[in-house]
N, C-alpha and C positions, 0 to 999 in steps of 0.2 A: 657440403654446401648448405650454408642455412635457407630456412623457410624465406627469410626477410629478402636475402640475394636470389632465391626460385622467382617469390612474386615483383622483383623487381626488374628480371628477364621478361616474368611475361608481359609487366606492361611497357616493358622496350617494346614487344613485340606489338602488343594496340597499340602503341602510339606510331609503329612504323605504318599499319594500316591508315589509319587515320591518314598522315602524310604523304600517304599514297589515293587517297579517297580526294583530299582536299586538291591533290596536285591535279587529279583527273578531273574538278570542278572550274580548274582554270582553263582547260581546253577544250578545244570542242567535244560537243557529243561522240562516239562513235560506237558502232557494233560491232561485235565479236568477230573478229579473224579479220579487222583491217588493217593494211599496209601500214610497219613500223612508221613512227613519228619522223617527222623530218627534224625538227629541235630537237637537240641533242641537252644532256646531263649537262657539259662542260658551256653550253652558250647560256646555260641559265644562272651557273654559279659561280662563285668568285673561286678559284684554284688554289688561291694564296691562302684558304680560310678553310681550317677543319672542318668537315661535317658529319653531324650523327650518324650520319646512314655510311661511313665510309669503311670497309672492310677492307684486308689484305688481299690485293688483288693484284700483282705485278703482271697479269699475264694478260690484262684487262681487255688491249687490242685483240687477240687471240680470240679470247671468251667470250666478244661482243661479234666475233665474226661466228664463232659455230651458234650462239644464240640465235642468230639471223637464220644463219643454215636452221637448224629446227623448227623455225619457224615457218618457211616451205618448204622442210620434210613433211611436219605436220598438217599444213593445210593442205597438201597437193599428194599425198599420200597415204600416212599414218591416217590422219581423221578418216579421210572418205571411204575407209578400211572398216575402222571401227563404227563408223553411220549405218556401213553395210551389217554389221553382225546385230546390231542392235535392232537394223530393224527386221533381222531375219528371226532372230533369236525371242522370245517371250522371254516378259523379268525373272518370271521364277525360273527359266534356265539361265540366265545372264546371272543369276544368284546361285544357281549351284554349280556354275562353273569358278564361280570365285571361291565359292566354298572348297571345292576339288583343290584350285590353284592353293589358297591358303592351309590345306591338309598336307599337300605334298611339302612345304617348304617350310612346316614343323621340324624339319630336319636343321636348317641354318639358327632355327630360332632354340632347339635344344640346344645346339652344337656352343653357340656363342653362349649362351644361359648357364651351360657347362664352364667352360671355359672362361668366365667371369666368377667361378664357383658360387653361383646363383643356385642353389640347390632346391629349393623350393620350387622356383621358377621352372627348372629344369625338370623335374617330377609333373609340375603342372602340364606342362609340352607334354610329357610325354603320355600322359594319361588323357590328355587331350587326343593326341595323336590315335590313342589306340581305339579309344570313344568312337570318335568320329569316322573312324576306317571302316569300324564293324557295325555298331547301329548307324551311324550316318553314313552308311555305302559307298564304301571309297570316297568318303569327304562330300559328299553333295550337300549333305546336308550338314547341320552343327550342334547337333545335341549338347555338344560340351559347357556349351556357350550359357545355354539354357540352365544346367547346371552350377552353372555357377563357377565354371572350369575357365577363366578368361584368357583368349591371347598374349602369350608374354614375348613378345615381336622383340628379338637384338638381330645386331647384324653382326659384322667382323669391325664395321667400323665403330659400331659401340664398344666394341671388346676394345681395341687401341684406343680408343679413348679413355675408359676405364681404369685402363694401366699409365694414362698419363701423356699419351702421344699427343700432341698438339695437332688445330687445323690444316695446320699448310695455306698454302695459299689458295686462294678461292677458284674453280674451275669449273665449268660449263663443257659438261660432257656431252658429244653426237649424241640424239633422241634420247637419250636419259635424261639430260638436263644438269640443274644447278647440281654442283657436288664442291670436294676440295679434296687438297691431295691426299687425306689418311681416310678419307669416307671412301677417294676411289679404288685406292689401295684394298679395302674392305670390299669393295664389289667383286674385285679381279678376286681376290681370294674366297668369298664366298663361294661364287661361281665355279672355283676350281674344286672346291670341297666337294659343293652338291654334286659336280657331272661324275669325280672320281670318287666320292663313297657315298652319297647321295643315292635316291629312288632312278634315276638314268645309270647309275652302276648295279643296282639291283635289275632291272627290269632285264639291260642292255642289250637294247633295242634300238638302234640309229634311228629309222624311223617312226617310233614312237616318241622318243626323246628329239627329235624335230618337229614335231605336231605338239609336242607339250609344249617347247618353247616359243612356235609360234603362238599359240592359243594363249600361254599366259602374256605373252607383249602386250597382245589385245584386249587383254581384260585388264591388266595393269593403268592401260591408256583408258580403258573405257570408263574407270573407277577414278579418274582425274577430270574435276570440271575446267582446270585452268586452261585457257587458250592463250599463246602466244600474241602479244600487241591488243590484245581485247581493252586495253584502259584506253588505250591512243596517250597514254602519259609518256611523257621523254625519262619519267623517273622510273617509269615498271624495270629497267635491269637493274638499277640501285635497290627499288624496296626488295624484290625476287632474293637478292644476293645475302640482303641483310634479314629478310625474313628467312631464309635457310640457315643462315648461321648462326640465327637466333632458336632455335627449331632443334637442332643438332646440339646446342650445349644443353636447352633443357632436359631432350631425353638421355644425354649421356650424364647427366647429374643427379639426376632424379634417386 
């Protein structure tokens, strides 16, 4: 992938803001966490007529019902979950617990770094990894970083991309959110990797490996500012859809 087609994804990628900016300029005001828009995508636009923003999405009915759902998971649960630790927790523990989270799951990011035979990258991980375990105390902290050791973050769904596997059709996962079928595919198997030769197969401990995976949900959620229907736009599922798909080629190309 040339330079000229990278920088011409990302300003797909501003201009879909933008279009999401503008579109939020035509409706009313509203603040964060209010009740999805009554106008819908399809009463604004003409059907017969391609548009930018339009991705593969055959499952769309589907997709715009579990979007709904998360959106009072989120308000009426997840959030008021995460409000609560935030405000229990002080920043510099809400930061070394992301630290911890982001130590432990060196492991998916070798794993895929290997397996893309990124070997550089994979070396990187690891020496990150070993860094931050023993001067940064079991990860709380990030010496590595400081170092000059940078995160080299893949998943499984970078690895099949890599190797050529296409999007699939675009899907809106329970409380996960926007994904598509070879990103999901990638989580399912991540997840299967880390629990079976991952730090939860090292420790193996149920209930240690229960408390990790609640605590990282929360930190995951708490490191996302995006709230669900926050624009009041009838366009936030269209831009959402096309800014992840836009998002997902860059880093699998890069």
């Amino acid at each position: 992938m040339t330079a000229f087609i990278q920088r011409k994804r990302l300003l797909l990628v501003l201009l879909s803001g933008l279009l999401l900016l503008s579109a939020c300029s035509t409706t009313p005001k509203t603040t964060p966490e209010t009740e999805p828009p009554m106008r819908t995508y399809e009463e604004l636009v003409d059907q017969s007529k391609s548009s930018p923003i339009d991705v593969y999405d055959p499952l769309e009915g589907f997709n715009r019902g579990v979007y709904r759902f998360n959106y009072y998971f989120d308000k009426f649960i997840f959030l008021p979950i995460v409000n609560t630790y935030e405000f229990i927790m002080p920043t510099f523990a809400q930061k070394g617990v992301s630290n911890f989270v982001d130590n432990v799951y060196e492991f998916s990011n070798f794993t895929n770094n290997l397996l893309q035979l990124k070997f550089k990258q994979s070396g990187i991980t690891l020496a990150r990894f070993a860094i931050n375990t023993t001067v940064g105390i079991a990860g709380l902290w990030d010496p590595a970083t400081e170092m000059n050791l940078y995160r080299q973050k893949e998943d499984f769904g970078q690895t099949l991309g890599h190797y050529g596997v296409g999007n699939g059709p675009y899907l809106v996962l329970p409380i996960l959110g926007p994904s598509n079928l070879r990103d999901a595919t990638g989580v399912v198997a991540d997840s299967v990797a880390f629990s079976s030769f991952g730090p939860p197969a090292w420790v193996d401990d149920d209930d240690a490996t229960l408390a990790f995976n609640v605590v990282t949900a929360i930190d995951k959620r708490h490191r996302v500012p995006f709230r669900y229907y926050g624009t009041g736009s009838p366009f936030e599922y269209e831009m959402i859809r096309l800014l992840y798909t836009s998002q997902r080629q860059i880093v699998i190309e890069k």
